[in-house]
C-alpha positions in Angstrom: 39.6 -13.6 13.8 42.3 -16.1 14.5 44.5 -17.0 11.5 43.3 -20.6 10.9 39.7 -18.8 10.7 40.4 -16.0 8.4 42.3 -18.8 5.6 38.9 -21.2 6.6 37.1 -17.8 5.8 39.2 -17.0 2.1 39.0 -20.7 1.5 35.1 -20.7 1.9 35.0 -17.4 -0.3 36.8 -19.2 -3.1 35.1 -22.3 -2.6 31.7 -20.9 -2.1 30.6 -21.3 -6.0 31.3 -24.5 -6.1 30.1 -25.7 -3.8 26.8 -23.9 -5.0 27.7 -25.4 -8.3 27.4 -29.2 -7.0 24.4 -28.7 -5.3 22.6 -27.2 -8.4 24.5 -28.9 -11.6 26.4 -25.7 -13.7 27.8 -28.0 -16.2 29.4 -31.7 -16.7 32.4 -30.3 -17.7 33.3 -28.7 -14.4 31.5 -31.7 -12.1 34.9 -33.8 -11.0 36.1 -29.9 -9.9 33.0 -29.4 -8.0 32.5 -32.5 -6.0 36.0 -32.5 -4.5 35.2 -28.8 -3.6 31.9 -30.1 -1.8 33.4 -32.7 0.3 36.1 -29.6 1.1 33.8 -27.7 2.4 31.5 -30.0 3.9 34.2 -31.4 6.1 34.9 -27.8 7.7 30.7 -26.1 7.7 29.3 -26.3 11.0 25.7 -26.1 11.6 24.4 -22.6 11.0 27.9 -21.5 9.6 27.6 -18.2 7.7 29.9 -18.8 4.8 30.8 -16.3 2.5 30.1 -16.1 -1.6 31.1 -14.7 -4.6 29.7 -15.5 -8.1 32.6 -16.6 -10.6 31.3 -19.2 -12.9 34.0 -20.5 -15.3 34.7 -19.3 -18.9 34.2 -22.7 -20.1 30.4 -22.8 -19.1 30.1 -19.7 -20.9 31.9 -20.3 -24.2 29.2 -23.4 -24.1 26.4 -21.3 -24.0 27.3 -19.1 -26.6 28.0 -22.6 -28.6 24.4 -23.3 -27.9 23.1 -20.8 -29.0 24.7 -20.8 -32.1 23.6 -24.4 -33.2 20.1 -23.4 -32.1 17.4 -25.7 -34.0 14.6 -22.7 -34.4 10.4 -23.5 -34.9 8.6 -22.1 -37.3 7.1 -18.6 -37.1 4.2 -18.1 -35.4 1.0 -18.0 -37.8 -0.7 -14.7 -36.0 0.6 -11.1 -36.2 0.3 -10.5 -32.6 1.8 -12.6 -29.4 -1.4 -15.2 -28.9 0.6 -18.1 -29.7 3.1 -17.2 -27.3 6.8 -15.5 -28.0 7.2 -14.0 -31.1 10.1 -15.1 -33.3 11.5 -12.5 -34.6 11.4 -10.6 -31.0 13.0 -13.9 -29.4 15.3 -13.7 -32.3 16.8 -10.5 -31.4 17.2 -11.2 -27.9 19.1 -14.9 -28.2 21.3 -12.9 -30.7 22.5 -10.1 -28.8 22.8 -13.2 -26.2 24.9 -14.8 -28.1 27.1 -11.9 -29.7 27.0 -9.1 -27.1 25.7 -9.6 -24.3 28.7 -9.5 -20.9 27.7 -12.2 -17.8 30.4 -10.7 -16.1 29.0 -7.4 -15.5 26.1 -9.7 -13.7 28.5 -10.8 -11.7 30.3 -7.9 -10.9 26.6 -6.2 -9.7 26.1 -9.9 -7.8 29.1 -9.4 -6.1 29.1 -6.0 -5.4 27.1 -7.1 -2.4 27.9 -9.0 0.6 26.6 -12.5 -0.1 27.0 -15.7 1.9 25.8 -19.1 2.0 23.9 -21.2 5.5 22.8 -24.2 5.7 18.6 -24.3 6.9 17.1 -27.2 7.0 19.1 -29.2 5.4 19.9 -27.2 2.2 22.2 -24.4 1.7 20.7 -20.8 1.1 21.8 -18.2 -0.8 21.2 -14.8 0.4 22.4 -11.0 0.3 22.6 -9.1 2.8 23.6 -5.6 3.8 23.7 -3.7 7.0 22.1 -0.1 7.1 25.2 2.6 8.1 22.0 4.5 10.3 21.2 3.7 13.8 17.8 1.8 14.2 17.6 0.9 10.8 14.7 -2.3 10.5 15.5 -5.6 9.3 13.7 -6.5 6.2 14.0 -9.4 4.6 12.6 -9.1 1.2 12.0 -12.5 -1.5 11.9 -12.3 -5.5 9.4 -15.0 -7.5 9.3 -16.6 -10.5 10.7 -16.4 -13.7 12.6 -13.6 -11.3 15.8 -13.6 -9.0 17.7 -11.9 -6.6 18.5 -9.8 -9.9 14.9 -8.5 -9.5 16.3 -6.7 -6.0 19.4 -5.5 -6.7 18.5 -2.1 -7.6 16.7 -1.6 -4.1 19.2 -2.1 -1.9 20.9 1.5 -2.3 17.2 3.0 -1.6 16.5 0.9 1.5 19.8 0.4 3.4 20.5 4.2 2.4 17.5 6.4 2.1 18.9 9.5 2.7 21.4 9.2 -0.2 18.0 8.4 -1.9 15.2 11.0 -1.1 13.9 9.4 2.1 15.2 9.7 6.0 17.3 8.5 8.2 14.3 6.9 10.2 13.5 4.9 6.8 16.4 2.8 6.7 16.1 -0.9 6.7 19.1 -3.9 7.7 18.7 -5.9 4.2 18.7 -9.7 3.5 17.5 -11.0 0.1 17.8 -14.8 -0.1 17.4 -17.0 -3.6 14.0 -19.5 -2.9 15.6 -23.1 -2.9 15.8 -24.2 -5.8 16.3 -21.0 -7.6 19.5 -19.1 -8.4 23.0 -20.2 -5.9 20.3 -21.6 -3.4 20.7 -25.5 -3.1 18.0 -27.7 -4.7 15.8 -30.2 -3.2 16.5 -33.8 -3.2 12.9 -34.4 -1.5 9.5 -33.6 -1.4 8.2 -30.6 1.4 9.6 -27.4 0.6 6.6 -25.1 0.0 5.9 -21.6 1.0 5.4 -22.6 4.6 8.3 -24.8 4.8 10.5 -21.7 3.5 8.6 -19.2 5.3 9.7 -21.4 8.6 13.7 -21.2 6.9 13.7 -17.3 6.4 12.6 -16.9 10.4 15.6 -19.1 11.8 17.6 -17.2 8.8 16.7 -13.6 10.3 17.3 -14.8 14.0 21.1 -16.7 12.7 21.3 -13.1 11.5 20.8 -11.8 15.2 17.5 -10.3 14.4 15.0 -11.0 16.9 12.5 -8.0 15.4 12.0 -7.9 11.8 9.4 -7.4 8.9 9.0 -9.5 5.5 8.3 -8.4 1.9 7.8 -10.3 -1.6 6.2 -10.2 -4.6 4.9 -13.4 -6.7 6.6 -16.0 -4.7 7.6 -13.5 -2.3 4.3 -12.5 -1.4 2.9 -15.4 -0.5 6.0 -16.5 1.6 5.8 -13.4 3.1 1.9 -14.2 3.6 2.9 -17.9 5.0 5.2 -16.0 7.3 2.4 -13.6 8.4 0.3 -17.1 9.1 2.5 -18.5 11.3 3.2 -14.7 13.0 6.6 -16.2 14.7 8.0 -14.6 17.5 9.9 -11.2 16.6 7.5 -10.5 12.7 6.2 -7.2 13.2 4.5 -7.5 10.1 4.5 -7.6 6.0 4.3 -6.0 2.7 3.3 -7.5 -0.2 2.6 -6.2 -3.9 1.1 -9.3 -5.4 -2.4 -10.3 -3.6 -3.2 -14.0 -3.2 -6.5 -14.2 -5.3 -8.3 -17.2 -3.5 -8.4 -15.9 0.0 -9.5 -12.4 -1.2 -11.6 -12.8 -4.2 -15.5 -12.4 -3.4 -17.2 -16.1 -3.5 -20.1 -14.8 -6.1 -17.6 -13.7 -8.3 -15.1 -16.9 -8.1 -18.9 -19.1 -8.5 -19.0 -16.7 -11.6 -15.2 -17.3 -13.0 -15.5 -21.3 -12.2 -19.1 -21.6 -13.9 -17.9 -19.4 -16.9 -21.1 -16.8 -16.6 -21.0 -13.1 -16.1 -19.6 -10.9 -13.7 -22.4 -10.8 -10.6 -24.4 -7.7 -10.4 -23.4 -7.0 -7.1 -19.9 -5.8 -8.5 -19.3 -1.8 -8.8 -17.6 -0.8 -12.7 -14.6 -0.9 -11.1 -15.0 -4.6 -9.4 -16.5 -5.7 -12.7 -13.2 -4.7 -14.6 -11.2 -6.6 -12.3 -13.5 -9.7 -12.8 -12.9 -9.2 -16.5 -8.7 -9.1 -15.8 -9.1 -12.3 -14.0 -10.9 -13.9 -16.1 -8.7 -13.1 -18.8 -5.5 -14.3 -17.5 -7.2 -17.8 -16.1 -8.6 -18.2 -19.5 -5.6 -17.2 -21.6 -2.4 -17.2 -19.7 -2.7 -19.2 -16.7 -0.9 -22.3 -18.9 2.5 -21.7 -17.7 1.3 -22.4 -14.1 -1.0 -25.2 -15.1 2.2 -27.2 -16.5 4.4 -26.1 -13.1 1.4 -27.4 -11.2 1.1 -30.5 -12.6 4.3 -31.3 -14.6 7.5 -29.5 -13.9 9.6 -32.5 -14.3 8.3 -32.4 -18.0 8.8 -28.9 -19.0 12.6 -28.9 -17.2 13.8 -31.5 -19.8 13.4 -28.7 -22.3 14.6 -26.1 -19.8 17.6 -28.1 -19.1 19.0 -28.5 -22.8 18.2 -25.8 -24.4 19.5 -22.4 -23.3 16.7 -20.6 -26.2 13.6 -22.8 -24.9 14.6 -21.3 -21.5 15.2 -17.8 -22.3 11.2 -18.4 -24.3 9.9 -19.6 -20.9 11.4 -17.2 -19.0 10.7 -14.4 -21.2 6.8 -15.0 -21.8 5.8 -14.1 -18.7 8.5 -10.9 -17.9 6.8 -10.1 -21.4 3.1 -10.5 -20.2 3.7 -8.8 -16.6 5.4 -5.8 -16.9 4.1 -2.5 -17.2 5.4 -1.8 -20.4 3.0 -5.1 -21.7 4.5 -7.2 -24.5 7.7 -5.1 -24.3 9.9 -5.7 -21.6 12.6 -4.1 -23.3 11.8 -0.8 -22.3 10.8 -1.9 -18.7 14.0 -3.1 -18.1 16.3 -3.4 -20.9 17.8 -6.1 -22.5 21.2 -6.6 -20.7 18.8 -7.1 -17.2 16.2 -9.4 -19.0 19.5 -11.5 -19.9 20.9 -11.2 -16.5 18.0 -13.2 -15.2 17.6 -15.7 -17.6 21.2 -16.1 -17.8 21.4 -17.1 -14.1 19.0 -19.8 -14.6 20.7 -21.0 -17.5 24.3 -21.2 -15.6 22.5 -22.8 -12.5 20.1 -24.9 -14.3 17.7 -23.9 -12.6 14.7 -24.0 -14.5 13.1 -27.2 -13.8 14.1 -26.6 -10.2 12.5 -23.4 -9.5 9.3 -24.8 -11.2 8.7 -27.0 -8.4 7.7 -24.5 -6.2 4.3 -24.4 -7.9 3.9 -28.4 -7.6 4.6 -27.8 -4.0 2.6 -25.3 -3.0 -0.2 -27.5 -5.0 0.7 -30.6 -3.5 0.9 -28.6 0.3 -3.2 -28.4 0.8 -2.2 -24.9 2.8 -5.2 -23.3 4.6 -4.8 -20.3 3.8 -6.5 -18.6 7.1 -6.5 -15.0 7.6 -3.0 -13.1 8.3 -4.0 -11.6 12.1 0.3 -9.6 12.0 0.1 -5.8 10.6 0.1 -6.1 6.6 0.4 -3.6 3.9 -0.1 -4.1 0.3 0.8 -1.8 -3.3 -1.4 -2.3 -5.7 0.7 -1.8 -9.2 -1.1 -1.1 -12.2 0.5 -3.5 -14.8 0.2 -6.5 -11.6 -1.8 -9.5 -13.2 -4.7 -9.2 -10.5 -5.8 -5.7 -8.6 -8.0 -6.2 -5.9 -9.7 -3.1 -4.3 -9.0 -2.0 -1.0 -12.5 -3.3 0.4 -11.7 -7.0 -0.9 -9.0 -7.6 1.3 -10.2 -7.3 4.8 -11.1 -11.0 5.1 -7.6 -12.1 4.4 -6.0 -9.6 5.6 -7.8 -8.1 9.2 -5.4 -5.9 10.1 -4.7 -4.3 7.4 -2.2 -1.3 8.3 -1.7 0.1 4.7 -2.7 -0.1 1.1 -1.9 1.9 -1.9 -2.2 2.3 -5.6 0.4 3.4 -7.6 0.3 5.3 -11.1 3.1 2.9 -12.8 5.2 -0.3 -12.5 4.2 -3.6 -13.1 4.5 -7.4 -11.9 8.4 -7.2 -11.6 7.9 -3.6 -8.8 11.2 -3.6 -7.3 12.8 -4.5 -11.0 11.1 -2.0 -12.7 10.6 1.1 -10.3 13.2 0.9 -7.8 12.8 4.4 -6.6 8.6 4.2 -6.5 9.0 0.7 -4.8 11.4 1.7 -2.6 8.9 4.7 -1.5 6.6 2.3 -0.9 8.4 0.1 1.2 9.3 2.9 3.6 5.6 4.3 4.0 4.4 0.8 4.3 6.3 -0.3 7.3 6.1 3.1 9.1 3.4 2.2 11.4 5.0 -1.7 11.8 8.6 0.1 13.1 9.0 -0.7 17.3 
């Protein structure tokens, strides 16, 4: 590296938050300092530069969070004795005060930047990602996407178990090449200024980001969001996708028609179900009848909610937290799934990046898209975890899925997999993408 690179290269490292920070809105008080940063860097980023990062968000943003916090304007208690009406107070409560009192962003950032993370522009917006380079030869590049109310946070814990796995139980053979990029939108990705960005759209930015990264061969992996990029990806079946893994299952192209005819018209689960099909009707039914709201609103109306998201650092953490709540294993405590310190990690990066009413979007998107969602013809594996909102059987998933390589289901772990069973999820991973390795 010549010198005038390398001081371009420690500029770009120092400049790299802010220039994050412009493009997503941290805080008015730091915006005159961020928008001479931006035209800093834009005047030395070429097309397709990798550009290095490193999370280091300024004390004054957080000294006015905690000041939020403390000047919080609180409802009333809820008027039921379990969580119908949503969060509980006295369990929201406890969190925003620990928040407020003892809770450390700079350990996040310290387990942010303990990875290599960089910043390329796709498309027209700048992406965050990780990404770290297996030590073993003919390791496989993976690249692997969080959801929502999740984050790269959700991920972190994987990476030992995937770039390493024989520090970690598993084989030299297992090792993966790792990139985990932030969805636009979400976390130190860049928000969109327009209309378009939907799962395919991003699907279409994570292949050119794998082959900027050199990697012509490569497999994709998500969860929530994740999954069904990784399932748009799969669609389009570019040049170089060996195949996918996915531990959430898109419900409309693998649910049978009787029983969706039954769920829309509100009657009982068909005959034709076995005991165990009927007790997944039943789980459906459930959550579109009692905790489907959340994506109703995002669907419809994210620029609404995000007022609210975008103001008030406790109406956030409520948002955030009702569904990490309802989708963990652990149900209604996510506490012990996780613990509080990583629950805060999360919500504290979308508080710092105000990124709540821009991650929503993705839902109105993907709504707005009219996607056909046509069979997946690459190799495709899928874990069924048992606290996951919808569990399909093995023999619903053929018609979505035709070549369906591997499937699995596992004795724990929710929703939030990789979050809450690194070790289990990492297993998975590796067995999953055996029979997809070249």
């Amino acid at each position: 590296m010549t010198g005038q690179n390398s001081n371009q290269a420690v500029q770009m490292s120092r400049r790299s938050l802010l220039v994050g920070s412009a493009a997503i809105g941290l805080s008015t008080a730091i915006l005159p300092l961020v928008a001479i940063a931006a035209d800093a860097v834009d005047a030395v980023s070429a097309a397709g530069a990798i550009r290095p990062f490193r999370a280091d968000i300024p004390e004054t943003v957080l000294i006015d969070l905690r000041q939020r916090l403390a000047v919080t304007r609180w409802p009333d208690d809820e008027t039921v004795s379990d969580g119908s009406q949503g969060v509980q107070s006295a369990q929201l409560r406890e969190l925003v005060n620990y928040w407020r009192t003892s809770y450390d962003w700079r350990k996040a950032e310290e387990k942010l930047n303990a990875a290599p993370q960089f910043l390329t522009n796709i498309d027209g917006l700048d992406i965050h990602f990780i990404h770290v380079r297996s030590k073993h030869e003919n390791a496989l590049p993976l690249i692997m996407t969080h959801g929502w109310p999740g984050s790269v946070f959700e991920l972190l814990n994987v990476i030992g178990p995937l770039t390493d796995p024989t520090a970690h139980g598993g084989q030299a053979e297992d090792a993966f090449h790792l990139v985990l990029p932030s969805i636009p939108g979400f976390g130190f990705s860049q928000k969109p200024t327009s209309t378009g960005w939907n799962p395919q759209r991003i699907a279409a930015a994570w292949d050119m980001l794998m082959k900027r990264l050199g990697y012509n061969r490569y497999v994709s992996q998500g969860g929530d969001w994740g999954a069904i990029i990784s399932d748009a990806l799969g669609r389009q079946a570019p040049d170089g996708l060996l195949g996918i893994h996915v531990n959430r299952v898109e419900r409309a192209t693998t649910f049978p028609t009787a029983a969706a005819q039954a769920l829309m018209n509100g009657t009982p689960a068909p005959d034709t179900l076995s005991p165990e099909e009927k007790m997944v009707f039943g789980e459906v039914r459930d959550f579109v009848n009692n905790g489907f709201g959340y994506a109703a609103i995002m669907n419809t109306r994210p620029e609404t909610i995000g007022y609210g998201l975008a103001d008030s650092p406790v109406g956030l953490a409520a948002w955030l937290y009702d569904k990490i709540a309802d989708w963990v294993f652990t149900t209604g405590d996510p506490e012990t799934a996780l613990g509080k310190d990583a629950i805060l990690d999360n919500i504290t990066l979308y508080w710092l990046t105000n990124t709540g009413p821009s991650s929503g979007r993705i839902y109105w998107e993907n709504a707005a898209s009219g996607a056909k969602l046509t069979p997946i013809n690459v190799p495709v594996g899928v874990t069924i975890f048992p606290g996951e909102v919808y569990k399909p059987p093995k023999k619903w998933l053929s018609k979505a899925y035709p070549h369906l390589v591997y499937y699995n289901q596992v004795s724990k772990g929710g929703h939030f997999a990789a979050w809450e069973e690194p070790e289990l999820f990492s297993q998975e991973i590796r067995t999953a993408f055996k029979a997809m390795r070249p």
